[in-house]
N, CA and C atoms as an extended XYZ file, in Angstrom:
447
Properties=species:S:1:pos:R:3:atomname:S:1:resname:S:1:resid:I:1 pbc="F F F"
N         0.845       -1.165        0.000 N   UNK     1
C         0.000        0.000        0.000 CA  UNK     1
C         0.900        1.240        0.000 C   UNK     1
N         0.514        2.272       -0.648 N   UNK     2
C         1.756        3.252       -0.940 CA  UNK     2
C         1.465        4.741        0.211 C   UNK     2
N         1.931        5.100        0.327 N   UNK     3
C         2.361        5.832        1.913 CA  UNK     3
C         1.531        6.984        1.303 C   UNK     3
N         1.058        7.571        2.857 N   UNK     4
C         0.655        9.170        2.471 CA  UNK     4
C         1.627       10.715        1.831 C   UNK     4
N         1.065       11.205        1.051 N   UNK     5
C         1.903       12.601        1.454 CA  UNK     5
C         1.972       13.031        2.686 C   UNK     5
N         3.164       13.640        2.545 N   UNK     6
C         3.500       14.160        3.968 CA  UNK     6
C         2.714       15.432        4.668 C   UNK     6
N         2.806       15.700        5.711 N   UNK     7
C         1.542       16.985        6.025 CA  UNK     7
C         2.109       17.953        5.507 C   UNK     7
N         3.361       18.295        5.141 N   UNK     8
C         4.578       19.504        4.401 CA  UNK     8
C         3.594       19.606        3.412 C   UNK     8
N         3.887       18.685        2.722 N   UNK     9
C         3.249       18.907        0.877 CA  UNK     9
C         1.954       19.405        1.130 C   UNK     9
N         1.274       18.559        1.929 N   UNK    10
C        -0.341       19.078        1.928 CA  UNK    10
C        -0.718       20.509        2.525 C   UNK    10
N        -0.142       20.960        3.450 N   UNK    11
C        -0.265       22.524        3.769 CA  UNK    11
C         0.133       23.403        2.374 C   UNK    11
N         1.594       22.940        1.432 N   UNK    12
C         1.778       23.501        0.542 CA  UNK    12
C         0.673       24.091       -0.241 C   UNK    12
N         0.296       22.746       -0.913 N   UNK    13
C        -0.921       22.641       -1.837 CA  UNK    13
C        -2.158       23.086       -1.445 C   UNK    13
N        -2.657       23.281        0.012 N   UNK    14
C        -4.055       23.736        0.613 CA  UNK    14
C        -3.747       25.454        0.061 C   UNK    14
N        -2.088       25.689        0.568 N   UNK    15
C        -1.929       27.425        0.544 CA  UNK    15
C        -1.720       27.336       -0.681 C   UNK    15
N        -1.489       26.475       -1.709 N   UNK    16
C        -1.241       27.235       -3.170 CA  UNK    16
C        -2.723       27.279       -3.931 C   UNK    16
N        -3.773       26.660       -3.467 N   UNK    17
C        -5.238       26.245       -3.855 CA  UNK    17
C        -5.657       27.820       -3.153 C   UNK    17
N        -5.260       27.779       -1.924 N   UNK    18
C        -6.010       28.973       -1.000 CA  UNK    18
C        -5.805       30.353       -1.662 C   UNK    18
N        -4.475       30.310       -2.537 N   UNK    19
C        -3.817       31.523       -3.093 CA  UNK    19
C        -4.896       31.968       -4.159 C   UNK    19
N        -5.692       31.458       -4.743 N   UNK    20
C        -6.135       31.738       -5.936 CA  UNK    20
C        -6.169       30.695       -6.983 C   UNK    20
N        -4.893       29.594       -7.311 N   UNK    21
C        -4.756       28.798       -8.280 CA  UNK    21
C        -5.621       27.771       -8.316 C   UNK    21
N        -5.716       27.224       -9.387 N   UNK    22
C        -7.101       26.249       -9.482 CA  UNK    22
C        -6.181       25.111       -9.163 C   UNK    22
N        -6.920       24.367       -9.031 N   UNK    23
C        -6.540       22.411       -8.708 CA  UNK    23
C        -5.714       21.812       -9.591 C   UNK    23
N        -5.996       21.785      -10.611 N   UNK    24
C        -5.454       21.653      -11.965 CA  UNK    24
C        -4.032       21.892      -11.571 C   UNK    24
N        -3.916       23.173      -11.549 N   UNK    25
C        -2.560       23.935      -11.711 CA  UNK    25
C        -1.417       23.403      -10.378 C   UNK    25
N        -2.413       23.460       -9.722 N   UNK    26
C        -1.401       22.529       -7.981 CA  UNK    26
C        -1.128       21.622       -8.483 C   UNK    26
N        -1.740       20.446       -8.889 N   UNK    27
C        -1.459       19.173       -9.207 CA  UNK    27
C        -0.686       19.167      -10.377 C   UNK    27
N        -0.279       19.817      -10.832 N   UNK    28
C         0.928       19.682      -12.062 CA  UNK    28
C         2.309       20.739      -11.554 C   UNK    28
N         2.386       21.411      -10.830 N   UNK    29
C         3.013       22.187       -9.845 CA  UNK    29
C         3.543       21.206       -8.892 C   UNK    29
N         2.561       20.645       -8.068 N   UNK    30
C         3.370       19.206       -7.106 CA  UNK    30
C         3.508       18.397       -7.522 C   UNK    30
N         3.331       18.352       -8.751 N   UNK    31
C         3.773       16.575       -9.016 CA  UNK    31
C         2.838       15.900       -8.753 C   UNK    31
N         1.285       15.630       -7.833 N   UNK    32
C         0.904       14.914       -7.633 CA  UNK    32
C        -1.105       14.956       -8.614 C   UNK    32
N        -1.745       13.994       -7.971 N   UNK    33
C        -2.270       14.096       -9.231 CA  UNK    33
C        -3.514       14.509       -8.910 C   UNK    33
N        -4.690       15.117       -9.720 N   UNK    34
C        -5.983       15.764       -9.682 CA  UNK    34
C        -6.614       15.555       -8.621 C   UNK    34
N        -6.756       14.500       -8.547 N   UNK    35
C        -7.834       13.716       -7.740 CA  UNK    35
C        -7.417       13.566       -6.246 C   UNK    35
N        -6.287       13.753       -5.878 N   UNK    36
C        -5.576       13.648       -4.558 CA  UNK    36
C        -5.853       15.469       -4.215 C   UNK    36
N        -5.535       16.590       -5.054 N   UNK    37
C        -5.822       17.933       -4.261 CA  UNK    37
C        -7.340       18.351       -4.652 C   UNK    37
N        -8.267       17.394       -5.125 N   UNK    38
C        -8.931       17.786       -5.060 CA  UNK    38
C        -9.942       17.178       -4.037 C   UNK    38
N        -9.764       15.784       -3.734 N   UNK    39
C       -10.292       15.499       -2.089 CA  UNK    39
C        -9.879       15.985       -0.869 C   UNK    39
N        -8.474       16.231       -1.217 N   UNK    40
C        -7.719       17.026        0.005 CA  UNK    40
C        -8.556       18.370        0.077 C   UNK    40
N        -8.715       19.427       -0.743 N   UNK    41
C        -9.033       20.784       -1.013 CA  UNK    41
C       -10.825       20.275        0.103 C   UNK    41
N       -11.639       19.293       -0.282 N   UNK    42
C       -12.815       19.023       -0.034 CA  UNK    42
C       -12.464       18.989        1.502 C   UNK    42
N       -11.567       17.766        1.946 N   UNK    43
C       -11.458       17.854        3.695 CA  UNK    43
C       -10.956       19.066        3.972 C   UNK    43
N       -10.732       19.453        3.574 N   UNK    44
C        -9.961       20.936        4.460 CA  UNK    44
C       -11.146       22.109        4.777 C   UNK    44
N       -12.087       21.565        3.229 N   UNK    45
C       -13.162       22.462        3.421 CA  UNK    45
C       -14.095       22.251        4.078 C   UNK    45
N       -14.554       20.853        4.326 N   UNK    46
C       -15.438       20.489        5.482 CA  UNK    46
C       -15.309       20.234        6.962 C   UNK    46
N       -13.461       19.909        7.178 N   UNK    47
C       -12.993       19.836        8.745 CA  UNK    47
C       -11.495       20.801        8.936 C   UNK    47
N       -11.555       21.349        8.164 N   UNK    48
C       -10.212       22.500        8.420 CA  UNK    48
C        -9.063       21.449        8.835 C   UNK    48
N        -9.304       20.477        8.157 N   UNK    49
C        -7.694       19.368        8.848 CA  UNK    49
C        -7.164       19.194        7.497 C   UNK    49
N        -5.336       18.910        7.481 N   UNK    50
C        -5.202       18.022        6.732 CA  UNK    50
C        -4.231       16.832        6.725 C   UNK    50
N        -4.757       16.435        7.842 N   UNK    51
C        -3.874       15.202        8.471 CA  UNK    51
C        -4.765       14.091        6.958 C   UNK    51
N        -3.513       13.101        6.855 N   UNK    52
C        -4.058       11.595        6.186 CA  UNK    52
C        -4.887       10.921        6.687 C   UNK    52
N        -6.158       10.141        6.225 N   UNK    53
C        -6.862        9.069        7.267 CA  UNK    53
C        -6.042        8.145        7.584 C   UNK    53
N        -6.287        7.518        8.784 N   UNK    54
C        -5.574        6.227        9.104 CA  UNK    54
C        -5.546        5.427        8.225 C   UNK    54
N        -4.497        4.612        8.201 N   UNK    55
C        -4.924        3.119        7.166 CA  UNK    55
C        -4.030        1.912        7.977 C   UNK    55
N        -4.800        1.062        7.076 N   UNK    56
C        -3.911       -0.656        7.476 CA  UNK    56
C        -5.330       -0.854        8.324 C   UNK    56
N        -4.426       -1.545        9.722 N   UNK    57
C        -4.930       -2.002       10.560 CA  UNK    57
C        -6.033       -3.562       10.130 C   UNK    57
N        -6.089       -4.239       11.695 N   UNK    58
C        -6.421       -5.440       11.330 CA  UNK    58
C        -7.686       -6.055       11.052 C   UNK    58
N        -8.500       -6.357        9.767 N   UNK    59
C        -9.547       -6.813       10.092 CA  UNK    59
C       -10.177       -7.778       10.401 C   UNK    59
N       -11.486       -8.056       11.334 N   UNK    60
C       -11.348       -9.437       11.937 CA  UNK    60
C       -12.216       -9.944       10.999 C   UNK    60
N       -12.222      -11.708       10.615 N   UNK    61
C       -12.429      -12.761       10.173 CA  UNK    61
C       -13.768      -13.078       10.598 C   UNK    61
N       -14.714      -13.262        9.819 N   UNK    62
C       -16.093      -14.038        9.947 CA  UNK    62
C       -16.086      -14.959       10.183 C   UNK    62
N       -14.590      -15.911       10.188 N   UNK    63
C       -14.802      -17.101       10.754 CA  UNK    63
C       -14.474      -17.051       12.095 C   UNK    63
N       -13.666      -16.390       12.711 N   UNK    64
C       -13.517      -16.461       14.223 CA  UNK    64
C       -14.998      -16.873       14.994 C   UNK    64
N       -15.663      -16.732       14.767 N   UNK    65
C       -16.820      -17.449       15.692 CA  UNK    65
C       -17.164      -18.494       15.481 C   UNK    65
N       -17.004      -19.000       14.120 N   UNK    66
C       -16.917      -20.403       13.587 CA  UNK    66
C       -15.684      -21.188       14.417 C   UNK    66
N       -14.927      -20.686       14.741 N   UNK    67
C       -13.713      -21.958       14.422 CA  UNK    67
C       -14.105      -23.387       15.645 C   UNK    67
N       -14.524      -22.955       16.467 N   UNK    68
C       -14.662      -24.522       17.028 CA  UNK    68
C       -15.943      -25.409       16.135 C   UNK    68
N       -16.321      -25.165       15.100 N   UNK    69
C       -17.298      -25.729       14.289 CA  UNK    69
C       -16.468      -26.082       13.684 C   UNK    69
N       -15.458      -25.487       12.904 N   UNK    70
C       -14.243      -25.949       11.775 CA  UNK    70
C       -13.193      -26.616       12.244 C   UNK    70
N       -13.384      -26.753       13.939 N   UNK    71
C       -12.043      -27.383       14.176 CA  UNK    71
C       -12.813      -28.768       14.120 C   UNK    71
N       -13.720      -28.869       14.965 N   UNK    72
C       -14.685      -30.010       15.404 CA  UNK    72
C       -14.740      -30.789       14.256 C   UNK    72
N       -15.125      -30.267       12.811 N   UNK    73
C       -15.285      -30.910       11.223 CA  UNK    73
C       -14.325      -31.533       10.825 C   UNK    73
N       -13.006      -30.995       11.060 N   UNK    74
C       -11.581      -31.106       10.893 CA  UNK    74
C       -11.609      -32.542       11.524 C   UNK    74
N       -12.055      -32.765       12.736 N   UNK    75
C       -11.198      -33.790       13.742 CA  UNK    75
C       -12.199      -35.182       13.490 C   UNK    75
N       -13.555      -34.676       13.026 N   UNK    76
C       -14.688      -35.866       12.507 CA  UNK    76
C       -14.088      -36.544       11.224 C   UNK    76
N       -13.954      -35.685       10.211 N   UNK    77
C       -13.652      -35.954        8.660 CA  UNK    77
C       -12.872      -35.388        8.367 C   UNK    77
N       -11.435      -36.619        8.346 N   UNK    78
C       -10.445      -35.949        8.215 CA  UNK    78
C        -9.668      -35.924        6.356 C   UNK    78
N       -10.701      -36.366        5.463 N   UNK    79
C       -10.493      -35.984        4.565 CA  UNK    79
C       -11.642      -34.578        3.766 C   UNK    79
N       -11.991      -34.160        4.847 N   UNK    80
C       -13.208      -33.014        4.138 CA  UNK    80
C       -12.107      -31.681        3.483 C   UNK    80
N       -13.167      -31.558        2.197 N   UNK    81
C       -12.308      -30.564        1.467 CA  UNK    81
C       -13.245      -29.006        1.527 C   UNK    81
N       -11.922      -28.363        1.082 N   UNK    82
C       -12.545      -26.577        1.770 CA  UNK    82
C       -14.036      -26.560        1.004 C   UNK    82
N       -14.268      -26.704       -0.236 N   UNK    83
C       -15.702      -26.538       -0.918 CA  UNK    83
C       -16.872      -27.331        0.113 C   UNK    83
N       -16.525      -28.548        0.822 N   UNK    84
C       -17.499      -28.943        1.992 CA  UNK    84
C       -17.921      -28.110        2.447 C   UNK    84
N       -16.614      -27.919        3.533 N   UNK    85
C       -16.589      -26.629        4.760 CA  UNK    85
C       -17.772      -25.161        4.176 C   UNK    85
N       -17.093      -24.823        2.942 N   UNK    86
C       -17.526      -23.622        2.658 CA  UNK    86
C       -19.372      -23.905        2.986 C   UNK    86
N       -19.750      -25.075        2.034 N   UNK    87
C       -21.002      -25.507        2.038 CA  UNK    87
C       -21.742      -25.554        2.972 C   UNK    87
N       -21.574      -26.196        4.075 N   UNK    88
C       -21.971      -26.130        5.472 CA  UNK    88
C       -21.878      -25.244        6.396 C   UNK    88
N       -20.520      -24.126        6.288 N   UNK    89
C       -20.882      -22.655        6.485 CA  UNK    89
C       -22.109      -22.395        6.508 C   UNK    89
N       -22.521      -22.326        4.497 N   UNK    90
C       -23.571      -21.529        3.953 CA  UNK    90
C       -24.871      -22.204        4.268 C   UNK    90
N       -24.513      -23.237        4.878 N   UNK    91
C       -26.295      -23.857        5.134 CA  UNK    91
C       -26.447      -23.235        6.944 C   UNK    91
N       -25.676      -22.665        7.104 N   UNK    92
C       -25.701      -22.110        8.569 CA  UNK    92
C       -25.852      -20.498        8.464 C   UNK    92
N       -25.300      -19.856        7.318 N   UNK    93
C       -25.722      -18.906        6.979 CA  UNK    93
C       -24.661      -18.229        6.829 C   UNK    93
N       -23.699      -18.283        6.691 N   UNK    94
C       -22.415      -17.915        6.472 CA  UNK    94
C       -21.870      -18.514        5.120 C   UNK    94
N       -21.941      -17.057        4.182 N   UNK    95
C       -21.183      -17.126        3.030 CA  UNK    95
C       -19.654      -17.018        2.863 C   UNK    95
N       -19.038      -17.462        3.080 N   UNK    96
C       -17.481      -17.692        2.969 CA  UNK    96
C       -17.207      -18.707        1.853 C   UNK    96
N       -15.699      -17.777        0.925 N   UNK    97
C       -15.194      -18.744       -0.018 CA  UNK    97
C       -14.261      -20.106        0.743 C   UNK    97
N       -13.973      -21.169        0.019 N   UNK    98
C       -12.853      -21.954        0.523 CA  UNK    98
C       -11.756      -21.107        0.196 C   UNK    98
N       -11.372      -20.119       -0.436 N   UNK    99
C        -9.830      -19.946       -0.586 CA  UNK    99
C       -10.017      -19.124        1.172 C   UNK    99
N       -11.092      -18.634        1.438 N   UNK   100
C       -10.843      -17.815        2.774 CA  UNK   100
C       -10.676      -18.344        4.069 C   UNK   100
N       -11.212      -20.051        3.921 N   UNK   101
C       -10.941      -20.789        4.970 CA  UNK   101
C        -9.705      -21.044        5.226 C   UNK   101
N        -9.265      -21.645        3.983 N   UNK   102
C        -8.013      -21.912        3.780 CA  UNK   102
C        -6.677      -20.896        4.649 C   UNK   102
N        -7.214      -19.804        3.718 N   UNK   103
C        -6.230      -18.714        4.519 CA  UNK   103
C        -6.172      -18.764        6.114 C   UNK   103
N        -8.031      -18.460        6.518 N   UNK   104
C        -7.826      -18.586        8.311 CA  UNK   104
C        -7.772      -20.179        8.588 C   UNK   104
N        -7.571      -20.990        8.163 N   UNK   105
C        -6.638      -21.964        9.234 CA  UNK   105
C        -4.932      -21.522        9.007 C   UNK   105
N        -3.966      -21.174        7.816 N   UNK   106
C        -3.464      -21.173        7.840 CA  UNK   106
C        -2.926      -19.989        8.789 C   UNK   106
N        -3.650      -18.549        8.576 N   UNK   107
C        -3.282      -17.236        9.419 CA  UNK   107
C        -3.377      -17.545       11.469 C   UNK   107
N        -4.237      -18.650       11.350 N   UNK   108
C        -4.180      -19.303       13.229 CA  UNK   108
C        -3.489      -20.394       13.152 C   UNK   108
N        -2.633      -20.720       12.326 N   UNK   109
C        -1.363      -21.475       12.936 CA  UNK   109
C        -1.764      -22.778       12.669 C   UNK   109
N        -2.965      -23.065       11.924 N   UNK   110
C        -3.190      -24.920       11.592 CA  UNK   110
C        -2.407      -24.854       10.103 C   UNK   110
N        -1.927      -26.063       10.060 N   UNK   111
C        -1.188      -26.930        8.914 CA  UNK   111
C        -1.800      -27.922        8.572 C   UNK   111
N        -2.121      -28.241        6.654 N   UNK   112
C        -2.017      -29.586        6.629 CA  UNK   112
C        -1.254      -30.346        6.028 C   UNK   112
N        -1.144      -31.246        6.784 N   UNK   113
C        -0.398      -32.749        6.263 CA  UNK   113
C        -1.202      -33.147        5.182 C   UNK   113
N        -0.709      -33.141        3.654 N   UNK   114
C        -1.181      -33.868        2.783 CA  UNK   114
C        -0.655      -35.399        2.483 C   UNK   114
N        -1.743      -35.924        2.975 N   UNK   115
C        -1.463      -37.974        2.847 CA  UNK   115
C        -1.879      -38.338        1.415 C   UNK   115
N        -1.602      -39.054        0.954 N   UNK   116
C        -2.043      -39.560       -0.311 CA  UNK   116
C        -3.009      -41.296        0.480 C   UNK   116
N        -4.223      -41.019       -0.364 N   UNK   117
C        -4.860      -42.690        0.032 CA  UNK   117
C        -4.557      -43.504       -0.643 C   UNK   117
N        -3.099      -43.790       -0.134 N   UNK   118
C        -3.097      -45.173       -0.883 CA  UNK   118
C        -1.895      -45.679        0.501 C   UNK   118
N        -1.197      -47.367       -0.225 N   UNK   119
C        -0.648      -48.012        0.860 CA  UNK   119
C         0.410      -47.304        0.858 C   UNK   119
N         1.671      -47.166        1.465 N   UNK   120
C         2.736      -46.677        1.479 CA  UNK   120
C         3.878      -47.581        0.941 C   UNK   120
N         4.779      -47.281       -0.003 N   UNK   121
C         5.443      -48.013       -0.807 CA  UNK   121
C         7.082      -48.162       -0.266 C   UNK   121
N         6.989      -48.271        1.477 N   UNK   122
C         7.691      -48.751        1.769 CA  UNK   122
C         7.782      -50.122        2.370 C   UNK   122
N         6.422      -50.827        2.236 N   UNK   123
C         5.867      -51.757        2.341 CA  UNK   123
C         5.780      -53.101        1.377 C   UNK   123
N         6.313      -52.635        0.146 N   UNK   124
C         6.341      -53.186       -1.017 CA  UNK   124
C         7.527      -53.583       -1.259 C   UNK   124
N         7.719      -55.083       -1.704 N   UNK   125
C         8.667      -55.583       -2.295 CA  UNK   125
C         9.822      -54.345       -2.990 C   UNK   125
N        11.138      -55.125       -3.142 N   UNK   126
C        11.959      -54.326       -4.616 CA  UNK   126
C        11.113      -54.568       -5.954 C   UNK   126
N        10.855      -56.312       -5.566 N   UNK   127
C        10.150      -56.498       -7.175 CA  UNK   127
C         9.101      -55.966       -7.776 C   UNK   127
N         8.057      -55.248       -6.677 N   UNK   128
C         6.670      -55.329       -6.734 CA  UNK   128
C         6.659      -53.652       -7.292 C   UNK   128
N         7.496      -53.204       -6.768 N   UNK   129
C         7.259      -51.633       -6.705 CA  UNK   129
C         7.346      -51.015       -7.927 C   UNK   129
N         7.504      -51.845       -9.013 N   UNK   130
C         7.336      -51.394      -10.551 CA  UNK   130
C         5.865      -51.456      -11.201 C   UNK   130
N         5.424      -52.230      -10.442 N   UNK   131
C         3.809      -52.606      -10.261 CA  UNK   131
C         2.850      -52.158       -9.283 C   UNK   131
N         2.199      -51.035       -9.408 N   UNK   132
C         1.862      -50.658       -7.861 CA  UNK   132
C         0.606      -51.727       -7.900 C   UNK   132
N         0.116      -52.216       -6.930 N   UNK   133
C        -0.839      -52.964       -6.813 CA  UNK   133
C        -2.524      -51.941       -6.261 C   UNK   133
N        -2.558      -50.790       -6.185 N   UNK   134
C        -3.273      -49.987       -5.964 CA  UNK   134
C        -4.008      -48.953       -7.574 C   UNK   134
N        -5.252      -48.362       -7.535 N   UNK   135
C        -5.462      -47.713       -8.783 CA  UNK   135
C        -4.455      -46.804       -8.942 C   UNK   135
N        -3.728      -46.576       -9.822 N   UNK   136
C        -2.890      -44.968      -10.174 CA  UNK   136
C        -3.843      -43.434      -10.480 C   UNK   136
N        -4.254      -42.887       -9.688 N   UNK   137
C        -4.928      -42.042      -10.677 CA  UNK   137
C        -4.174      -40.615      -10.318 C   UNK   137
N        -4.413      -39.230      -11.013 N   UNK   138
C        -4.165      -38.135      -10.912 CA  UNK   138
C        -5.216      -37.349       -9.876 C   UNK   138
N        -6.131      -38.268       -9.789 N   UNK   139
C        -7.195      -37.608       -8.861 CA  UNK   139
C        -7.329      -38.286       -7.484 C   UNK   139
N        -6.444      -39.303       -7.371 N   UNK   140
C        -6.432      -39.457       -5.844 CA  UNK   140
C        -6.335      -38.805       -4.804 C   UNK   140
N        -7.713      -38.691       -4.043 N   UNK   141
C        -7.880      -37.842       -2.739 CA  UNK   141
C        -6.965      -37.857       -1.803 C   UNK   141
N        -6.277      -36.771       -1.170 N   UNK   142
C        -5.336      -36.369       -0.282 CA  UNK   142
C        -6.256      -36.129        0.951 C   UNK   142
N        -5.761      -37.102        2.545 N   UNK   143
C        -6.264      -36.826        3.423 CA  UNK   143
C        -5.638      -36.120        3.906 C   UNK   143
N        -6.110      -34.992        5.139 N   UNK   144
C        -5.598      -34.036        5.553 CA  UNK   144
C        -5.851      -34.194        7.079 C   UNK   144
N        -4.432      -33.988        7.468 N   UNK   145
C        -3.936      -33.896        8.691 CA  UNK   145
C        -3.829      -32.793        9.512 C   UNK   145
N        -4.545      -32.320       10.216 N   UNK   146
C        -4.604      -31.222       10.806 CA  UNK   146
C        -3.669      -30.961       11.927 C   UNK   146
N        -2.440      -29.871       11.771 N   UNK   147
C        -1.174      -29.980       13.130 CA  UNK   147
C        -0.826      -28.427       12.960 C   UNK   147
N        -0.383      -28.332       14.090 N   UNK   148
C        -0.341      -27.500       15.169 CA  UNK   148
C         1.370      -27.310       14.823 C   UNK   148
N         1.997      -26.090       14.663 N   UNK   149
C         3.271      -25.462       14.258 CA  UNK   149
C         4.213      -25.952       15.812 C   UNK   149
């Protein structure tokens, strides 16, 4: 996110607006652009300030009141995928995407372990292991392991 002007510049530009010069002419004079002295010119005119609004800061998550529902789902079905979750949200009344779940387990510190369902092929012969004895597919479901950093 790109930083405010400084309060220097902005007193500049309030007194070169205040002088007589149009907006236009400030904003090609400072370098900066139309639309910035001309909202500035507006706050100054409605609160005599010209401090920057705050910005950033943290916003909180619609799922935080969920999460012992999402942890609880997690620990029942441990192959449920985010499009579930999202689903059962929304039958509770909560519209949330899966990419946003995703994010808040990852932003509170849950990880998953991606397992593949199948046997583990350290179990398997030298000879055998050219042959898997299981389906091969590209779409084999990954169970997910839910852990703690």
């Amino acid at each position: 996110m790109p930083k405010a002007y400084s309060r220097d510049l902005r007193e500049r530009v309030s007194r070169f607006v205040d002088a007589g010069h149009s907006r236009h002419a400030a904003a090609s004079h400072f370098g900066v652009s139309v639309s910035f002295v001309v909202r500035l010119m507006q706050v100054w005119r409605r609160t005599g300030r010209l401090d920057p609004q705050p910005g950033g800061g943290r916003r909180h998550s619609k799922l935080d009141p969920h999460r012992s529902f999402l942890l609880r789902r997690i620990g029942e079905k441990d192959d449920i995928t985010m499009p579930e979750l999202s689903a059962e949200l929304a039958a509770k009344g909560t519209n949330v995407d899966q990419a946003s779940i995703s994010r808040w387990f990852i932003r509170n510190g849950y990880l998953f372990k991606k397992r593949m369902a199948r046997p583990s092929a350290s179990g398997l012969k030298e000879a055998d292991q050219s042959a898997p004895t299981y389906p091969v597919s590209r779409h084999t479901l990954a169970k997910m392991e839910l852990r703690t950093p």
